[in-house]
Structures are given as structure tokens and as C-alpha cells.
C-alpha positions in Angstrom: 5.3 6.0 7.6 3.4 7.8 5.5 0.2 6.9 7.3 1.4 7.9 10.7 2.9 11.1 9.7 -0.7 12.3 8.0 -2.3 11.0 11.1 0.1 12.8 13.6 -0.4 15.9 11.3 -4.5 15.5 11.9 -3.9 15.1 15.2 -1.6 17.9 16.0 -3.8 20.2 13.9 -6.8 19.4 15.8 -5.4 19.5 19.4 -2.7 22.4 19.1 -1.6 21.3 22.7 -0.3 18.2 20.7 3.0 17.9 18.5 2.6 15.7 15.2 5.0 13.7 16.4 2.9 12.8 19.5 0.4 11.4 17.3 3.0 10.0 15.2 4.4 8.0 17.8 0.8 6.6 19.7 -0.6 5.6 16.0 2.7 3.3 15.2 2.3 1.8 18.8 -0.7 0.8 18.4 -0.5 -0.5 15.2 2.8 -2.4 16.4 0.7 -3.8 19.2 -1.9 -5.0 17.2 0.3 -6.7 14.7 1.8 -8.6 18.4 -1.6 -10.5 17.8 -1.3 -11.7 14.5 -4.1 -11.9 12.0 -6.8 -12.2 15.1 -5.3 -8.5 16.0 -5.9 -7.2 12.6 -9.4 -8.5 12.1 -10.3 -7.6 15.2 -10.1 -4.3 14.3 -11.4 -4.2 11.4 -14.9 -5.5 12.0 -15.8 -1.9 13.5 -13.3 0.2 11.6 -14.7 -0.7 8.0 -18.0 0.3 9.1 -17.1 3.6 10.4 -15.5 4.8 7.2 -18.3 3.7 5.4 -20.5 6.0 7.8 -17.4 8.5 6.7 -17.8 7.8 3.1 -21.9 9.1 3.1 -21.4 11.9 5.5 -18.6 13.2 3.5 -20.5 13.3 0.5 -23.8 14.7 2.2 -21.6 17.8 3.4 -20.1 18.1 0.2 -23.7 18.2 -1.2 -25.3 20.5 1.2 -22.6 23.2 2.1 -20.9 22.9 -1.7 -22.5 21.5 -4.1 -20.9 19.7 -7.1 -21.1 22.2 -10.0 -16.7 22.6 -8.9 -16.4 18.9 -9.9 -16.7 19.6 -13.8 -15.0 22.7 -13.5 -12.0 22.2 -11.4 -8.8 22.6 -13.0 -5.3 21.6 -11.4 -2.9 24.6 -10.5 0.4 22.1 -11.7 -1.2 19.9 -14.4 0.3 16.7 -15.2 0.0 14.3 -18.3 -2.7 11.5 -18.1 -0.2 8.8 -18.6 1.5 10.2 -16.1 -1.3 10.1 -13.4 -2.2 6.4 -14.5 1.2 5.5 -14.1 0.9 6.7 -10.4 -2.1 4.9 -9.2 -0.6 1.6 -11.6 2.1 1.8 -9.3 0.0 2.0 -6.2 -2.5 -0.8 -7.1 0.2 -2.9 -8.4 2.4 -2.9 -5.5 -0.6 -3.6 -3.7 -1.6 -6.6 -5.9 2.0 -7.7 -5.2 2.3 -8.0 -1.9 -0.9 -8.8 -1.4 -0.2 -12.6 -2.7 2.1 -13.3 0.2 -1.1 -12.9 2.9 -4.2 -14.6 0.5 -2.0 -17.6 0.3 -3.2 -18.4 3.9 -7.1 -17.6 3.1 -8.7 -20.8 3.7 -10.7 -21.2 0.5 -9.6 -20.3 -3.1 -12.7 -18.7 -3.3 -11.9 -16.0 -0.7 -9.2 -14.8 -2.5 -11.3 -13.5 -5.5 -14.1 -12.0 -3.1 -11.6 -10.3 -1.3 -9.7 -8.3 -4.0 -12.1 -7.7 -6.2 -14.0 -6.5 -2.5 -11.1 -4.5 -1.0 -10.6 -2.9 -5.0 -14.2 -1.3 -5.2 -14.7 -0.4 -2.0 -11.1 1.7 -2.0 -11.7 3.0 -4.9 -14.9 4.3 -3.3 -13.0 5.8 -0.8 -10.4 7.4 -2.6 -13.3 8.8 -5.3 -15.2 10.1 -2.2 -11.5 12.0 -1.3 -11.6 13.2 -4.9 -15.0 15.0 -4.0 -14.7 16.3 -0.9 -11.1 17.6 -2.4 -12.8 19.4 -5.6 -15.9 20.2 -3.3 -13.5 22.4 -1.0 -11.1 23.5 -3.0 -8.5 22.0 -1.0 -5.4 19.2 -1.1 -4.9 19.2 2.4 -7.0 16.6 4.7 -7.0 18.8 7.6 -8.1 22.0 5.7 -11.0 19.5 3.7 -12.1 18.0 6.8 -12.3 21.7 8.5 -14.0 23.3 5.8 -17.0 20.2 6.4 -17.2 21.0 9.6 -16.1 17.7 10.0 -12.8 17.5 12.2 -14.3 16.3 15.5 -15.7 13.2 14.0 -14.1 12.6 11.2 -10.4 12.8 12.8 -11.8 9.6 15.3 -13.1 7.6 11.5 -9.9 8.5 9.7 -7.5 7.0 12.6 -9.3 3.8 11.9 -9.0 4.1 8.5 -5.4 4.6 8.7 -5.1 1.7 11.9 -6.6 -0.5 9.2 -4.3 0.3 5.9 -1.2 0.5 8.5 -1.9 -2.6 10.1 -1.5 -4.7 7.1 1.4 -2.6 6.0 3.5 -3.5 9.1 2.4 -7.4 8.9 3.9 -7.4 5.2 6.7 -6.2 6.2 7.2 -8.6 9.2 6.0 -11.8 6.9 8.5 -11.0 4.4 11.2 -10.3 6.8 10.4 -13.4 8.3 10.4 -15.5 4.9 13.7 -13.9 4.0 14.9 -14.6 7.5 14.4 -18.4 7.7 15.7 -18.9 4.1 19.2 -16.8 4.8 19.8 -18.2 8.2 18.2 -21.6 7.9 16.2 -21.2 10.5 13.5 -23.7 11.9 12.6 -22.3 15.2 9.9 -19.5 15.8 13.2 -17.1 16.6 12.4 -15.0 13.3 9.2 -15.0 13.5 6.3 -12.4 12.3 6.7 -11.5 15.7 10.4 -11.1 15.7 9.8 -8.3 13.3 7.4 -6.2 14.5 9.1 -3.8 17.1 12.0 -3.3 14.1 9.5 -2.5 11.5 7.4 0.0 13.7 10.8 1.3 14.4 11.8 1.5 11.0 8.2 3.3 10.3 8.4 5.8 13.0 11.7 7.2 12.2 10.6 7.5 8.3 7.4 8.7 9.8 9.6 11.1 11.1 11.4 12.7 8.5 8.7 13.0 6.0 6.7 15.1 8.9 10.0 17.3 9.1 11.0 18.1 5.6 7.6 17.9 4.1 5.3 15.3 3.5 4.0 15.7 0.3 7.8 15.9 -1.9 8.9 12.5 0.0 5.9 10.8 -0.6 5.8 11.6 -4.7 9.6 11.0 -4.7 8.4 7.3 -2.7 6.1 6.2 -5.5 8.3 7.3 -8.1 10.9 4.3 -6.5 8.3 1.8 -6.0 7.0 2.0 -9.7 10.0 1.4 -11.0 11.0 -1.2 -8.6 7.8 -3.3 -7.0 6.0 -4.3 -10.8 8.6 -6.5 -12.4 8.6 -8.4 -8.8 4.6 -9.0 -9.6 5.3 -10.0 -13.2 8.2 -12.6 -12.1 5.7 -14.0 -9.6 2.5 -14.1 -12.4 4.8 -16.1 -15.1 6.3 -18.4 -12.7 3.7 -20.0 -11.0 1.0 -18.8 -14.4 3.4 -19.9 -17.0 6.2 -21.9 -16.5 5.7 -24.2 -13.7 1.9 -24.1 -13.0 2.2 -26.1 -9.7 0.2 -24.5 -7.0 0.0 -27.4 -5.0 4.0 -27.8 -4.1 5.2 -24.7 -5.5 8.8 -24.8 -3.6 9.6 -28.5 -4.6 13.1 -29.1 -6.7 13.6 -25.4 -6.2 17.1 -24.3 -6.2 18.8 -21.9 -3.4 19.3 -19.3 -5.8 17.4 -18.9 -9.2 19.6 -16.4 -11.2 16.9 -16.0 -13.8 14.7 -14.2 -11.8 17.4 -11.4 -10.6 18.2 -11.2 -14.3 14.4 -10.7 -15.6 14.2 -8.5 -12.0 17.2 -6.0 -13.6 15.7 -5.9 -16.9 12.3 -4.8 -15.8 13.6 -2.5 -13.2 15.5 -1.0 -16.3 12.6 -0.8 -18.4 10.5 0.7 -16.1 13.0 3.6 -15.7 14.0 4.0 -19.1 10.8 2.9 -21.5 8.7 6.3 -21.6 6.0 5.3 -23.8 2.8 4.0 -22.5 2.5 3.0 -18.5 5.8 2.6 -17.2 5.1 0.5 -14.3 3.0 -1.9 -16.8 6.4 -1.8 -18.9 8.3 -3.5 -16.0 5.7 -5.6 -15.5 5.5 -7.4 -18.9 9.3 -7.0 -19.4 10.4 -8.9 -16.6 7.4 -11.5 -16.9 8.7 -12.3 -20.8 12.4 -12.5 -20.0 12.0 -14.6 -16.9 9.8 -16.9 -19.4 12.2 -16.7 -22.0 15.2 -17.4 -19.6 13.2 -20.5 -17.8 12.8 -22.0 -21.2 16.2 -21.6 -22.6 18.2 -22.4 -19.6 15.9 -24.6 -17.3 18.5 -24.8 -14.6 19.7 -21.2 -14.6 
């Protein structure tokens, strides 16, 4: 959602005769076409769209250099300054959401190996990216893609290199949601045929995304978006500490993780709870970390005591 309302927003910005919503609507059909083809439709592509933000990433910076300069980077102040704790706790909540959901798609890569050169890959090179933003943001004085991207003199190519950027992120986005729709699916309904499928999924999620999409384009992007990470920091880290101290320290079995497990396992909704509460209500330190530890300890402490529960 929040992909294809930025991107209708370049779009409609660049070509007046557009709406945002135009663009809106074209980038979540794509995206909901590609993810019709599976993983083959998001590698696909991605073997030219990575390379073309990287071509983004040095001729952002050489325009920064040449029509700007960098002396604004050390002298830069923010107009609504927030607390550092604050601002870690926001990207924490990104990267650990990330980190999160990113466990239910490496569990198909097919060597252990893969899984360690992708992360640690996919973290440098986005933080790359996002420093890159940082510059060209400082550089022209601006918040505002469009308005950074003008002031560069860099709208006509740029806008083509930053729909594949946001192809790429979205792609991936929608097939998360359709693989844990479909998990959730199976296990509610008992289902063995193909009927709730990744596939199954797609046209609702893209759905789902458009009309999100939607709103945040008509009431403001930026207030929806900050009010969106707010939920998901509380919300998304105790899930990632539940799944680190069930299969890191209580049952260690990576090989058949779902064997002798029971339909419902009311210790992790407890230790879920209790890190969602701590999260919220623990102000000291990282608040997304807080979850995160919280619910990884109870659900230990829980498994230990009451085995069965």
C-alpha cells in the first residue's frame, strides 16, 4: 500500500495528465500479476531491477556531489526533532518485521548456506540505499521524493529506476501475504488441495493493497504511514522472539519442526500478549527490542513449566 501510493504519487506528479490513483492502480496490477507466477515471477524481475537501482544509487550521489555538495550533511538539523531512542526504535521495528517474515520464504532456499548470504546481502545493500535517500534528502533540502528527484534533475530517469525498486520490495510484500494466508488457510479449514493456494490469495491481497493504497493517498501519506509503524512495532517483534526461542531454545528440531505439535499451543498467545504489552507500555530502552525479549523469555519460561500448555 504504501509502495503504490508513493509510486502513483511519482507518477501523477511527473505526468500531470495522470491521477495518482492511475498509477496506483497499474503498479498493484502488475505486482499482482507477477506474484501469479510464483517465485520464477519475482526473480524474474529482479535480475534487471537490482541493477538499475544500483545505477540509481551512483547517479544519485554524483548529482548530489556536483550540483550540491555535502557540506548540508553535517549541518542539517531536523525542523521536528525526535529523540534517538525514538528513531532506532523506528527502523528496529522496520528491520525486525522484516527479519520476521522473512523466515517464512528462506525456509524454501535450497542450501542453508543461502540463507546467511542473502540477509546479510539484502541488509547492506538496503542500507545502502536508504543512506543514499538520506543524502540526496539532506543534499536538497527536501523530504519529499518527487521534489528530491526534481531538484537532481533526475525525474525522467529516475521515476523508470524507482518503479523497479518499488516492483521489487512490493513484489515480495504481496507473496508474504499470500504464503501466510495460505498457511493459515490450510491449518483452519484442513485443507489438502491447491484450493488455498499462494495463488488463491493473490487477487485479495492486491485488493486489500489497493484500497489501503487508496486511503493513505487521500488523507495523507505520511500521518498513516508513521501511525502504521507505530502498530507494527508493537505488534510484529514478540511474533520474531516466539519463533527465535522455539525452534533456538526449546525444541531445537529443524529437521521435523511440526511433529507432536498440538492444534493450538496456548503458550505462545500468552508470551504473544505479554510482549505486545511490553512493547506498548515498557518506555525505557528500544521498545520493539522489549517485545522481543519479553515474549521470547515467557514463552521459554511457559514451555518449561507447563510442557503441554
Amino acid at each position: 500500500s504504501v509502495y503504490s501510493s508513493l509510486i502513483g504519487s511519482l507518477i501523477g506528479n511527473f505526468i500531470p495528465a495522470l491521477t495518482d490513483y492511475f498509477g496506483l492502480i497499474v503498479f498493484i496490477v502488475i505486482i499482482g500479476i507477477i506474484n501469479m507466477y510464483g517465485f520464477k515471477g519475482l526473480s524474474g524481475i529482479s535480475k534487471f531491477a537490482v541493477p538499475l537501482v544500483a545505477v540509481f544509487i551512483i547517479v544519485g550521489l554524483y548529482q548530489v556531489a556536483v550540483k550540491i555538495g555535502f557540506s548540508t550533511l553535517t549541518t542539517a538539523v531536523p525542523t521536528q526533532p525526535k529523540g534517538f531512542i525514538a528513531i532506532v526504535s523506528l527502523v528496529a521495528a522496520s528491520w525486525m518485521t522484516g527479519s520476521t517474515f522473512s523466515s517464512d520464504l528462506t525456509r524454501f532456499a535450497k542450501k542453508p548456506g543461502y540463507v546467511f548470504i542473502v540477509t546479510y546481502g539484502a541488509f547492506i545493500c538496503v542500507t545502502i540505499l536508504e543512506i543514499v535517500g538520506l543524502v540526496c534528502a539532506l543534499g536538497t533540502g527536501e523530504g519529499d521524493l518527487v521534489k528530491i528527484l526534481s531538484n537532481l534533475n533526475m525525474s525522467a530517469i529516475s521515476i523508470i529506476i524507482y518503479v523497479f525498486l518499488g516492483i521489487t520490495s512490493g513484489q515480495t510484500v504481496v507473496y508474504t501475504f499470500t504464503l501466510a494466508l495460505s498457511n493459515i488457510s490450510k491449518v483452519v479449514v484442513k485443507d489438502n488441495t491447491k484450493m488455498f493456494s499462494e495463488k488463491f490469495w493473490v487477487i485479495p491481497g492486491c485488493i486489500f493493497a489497493a484500497i489501503v493504497g487508496i486511503l493513505m493517498t487521500t488523507f495523507g501519506l505520511i500521518d498513516t504511514f508513521w501511525k502504521f509503524i507505530g502498530l507494527i512495532a508493537v505488534t510484529i517483534p514478540p511474533i520474531g522472539g516466539l519463533i527465535m526461542s522455539h525452534f533456538m531454545l526449546v525444541e531445537r528440531n529443524y529437521i521435523q519442526p511440526f511433529v507432536n505439535m498440538p492444534s493450538t499451543r496456548w503458550s505462545a498467545f500468552v508470551a504473544l500478549i505479554v510482549g505486545i504489552v511490553a512493547s506498548q507500555f515498557l518506555k525505557f530502552g528500544i521498545q520493539p527490542l522489549n517485545g522481543f525479549f519479553v515474549s521470547l523469555v515467557v514463552y521459554y519460561i511457559l514451555r518449561k513449566i507447563l510442557p503441554k500448555f
